[in-house]
C-alpha positions in Angstrom: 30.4 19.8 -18.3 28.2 21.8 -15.5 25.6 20.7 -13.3 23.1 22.3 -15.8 24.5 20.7 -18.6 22.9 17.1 -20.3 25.2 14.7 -21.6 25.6 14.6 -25.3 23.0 12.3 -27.2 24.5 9.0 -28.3 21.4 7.4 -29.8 20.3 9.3 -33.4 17.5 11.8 -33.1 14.6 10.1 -34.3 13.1 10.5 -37.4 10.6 13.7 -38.3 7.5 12.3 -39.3 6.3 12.8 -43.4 3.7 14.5 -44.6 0.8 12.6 -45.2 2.2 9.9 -42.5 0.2 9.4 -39.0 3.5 9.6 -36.1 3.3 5.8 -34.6 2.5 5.9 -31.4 4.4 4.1 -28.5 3.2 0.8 -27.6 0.8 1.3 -24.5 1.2 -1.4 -21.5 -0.9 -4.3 -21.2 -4.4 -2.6 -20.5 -5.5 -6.0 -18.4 -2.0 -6.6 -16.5 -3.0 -3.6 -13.6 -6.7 -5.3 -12.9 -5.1 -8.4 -12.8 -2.6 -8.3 -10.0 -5.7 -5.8 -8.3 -7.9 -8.9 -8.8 -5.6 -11.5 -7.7 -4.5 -9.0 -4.5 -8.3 -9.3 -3.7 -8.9 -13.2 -2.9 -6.8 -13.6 0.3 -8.7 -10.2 1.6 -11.8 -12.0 1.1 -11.0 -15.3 2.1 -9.4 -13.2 5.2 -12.6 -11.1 5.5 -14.9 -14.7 5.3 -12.8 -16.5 8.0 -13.5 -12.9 10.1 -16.8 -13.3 9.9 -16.9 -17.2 10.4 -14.8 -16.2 13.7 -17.4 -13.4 14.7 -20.7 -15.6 14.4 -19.0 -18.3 15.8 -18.9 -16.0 19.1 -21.5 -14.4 19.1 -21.8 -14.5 23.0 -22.2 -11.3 24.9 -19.4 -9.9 27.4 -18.5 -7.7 28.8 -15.6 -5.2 27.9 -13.9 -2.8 30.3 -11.1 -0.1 29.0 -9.8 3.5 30.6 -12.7 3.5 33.2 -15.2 2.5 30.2 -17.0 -0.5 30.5 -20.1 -1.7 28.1 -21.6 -5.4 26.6 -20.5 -6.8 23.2 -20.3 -9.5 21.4 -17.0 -11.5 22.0 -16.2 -12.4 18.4 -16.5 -8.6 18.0 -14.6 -7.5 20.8 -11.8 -9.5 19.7 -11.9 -8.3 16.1 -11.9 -4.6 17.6 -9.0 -5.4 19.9 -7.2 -6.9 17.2 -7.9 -4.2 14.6 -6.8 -1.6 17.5 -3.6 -3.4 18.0 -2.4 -3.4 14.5 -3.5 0.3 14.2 -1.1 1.2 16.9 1.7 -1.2 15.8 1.1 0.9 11.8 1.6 4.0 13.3 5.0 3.0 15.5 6.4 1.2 12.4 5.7 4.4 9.8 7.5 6.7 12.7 10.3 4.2 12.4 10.5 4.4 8.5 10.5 8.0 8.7 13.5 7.9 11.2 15.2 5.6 8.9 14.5 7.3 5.8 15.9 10.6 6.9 18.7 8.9 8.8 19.5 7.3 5.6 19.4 11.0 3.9 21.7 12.6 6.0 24.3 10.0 5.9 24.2 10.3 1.9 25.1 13.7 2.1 28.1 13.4 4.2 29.5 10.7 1.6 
């Protein structure tokens, strides 16, 4: 058999439909299981996002903030959230690089099996 080639069928073809006779249609997935899990991924990002903004209001004092020569006044629960939200920008990015590395590392070593 070629590389172009499919396997011979084991399984019997499957039957032609009649005349007269609607074909049954395959049974669809559950059409509530998707908004479920998208529902249930949602209530730690809001309880996250609620604890956020408990954290900002709590310090809602003014500082003030100084980066690359930059310097201007903001709220400290603010600032904080910003610094945070910067940080795990930068650690995204480094990590997807990685997985990239990995992935094609993990290519090329596949190939030479």
């Amino acid at each position: 058999m070629g590389p172009t080639q499919t396997p011979p069928r084991k399984d019997p073809l499957p039957n032609p439909v009649r005349p007269g006779t609607s074909p049954v249609a395959p049974r669809a997935a559950e059409p509530g299981h998707r908004s479920r899990h998208l529902w249930l991924g949602l209530i730690p990002a809001m309880l996250a996002l609620v604890i956020m903004l408990v954290f900002i209001f709590q310090n809602l004092r003014e500082t003030t903030v100084s980066f690359l020569g930059f310097s201007g006044a903001a709220p400290l629960g603010l600032a904080l959230v910003a610094a945070a939200l910067l940080g795990g920008i930068v650690v995204f990015g480094l990590g997807s690089v990685r997985i990239v590395q990995l992935r094609k590392l993990a290519r090329t070593q596949g190939r030479g099996l």
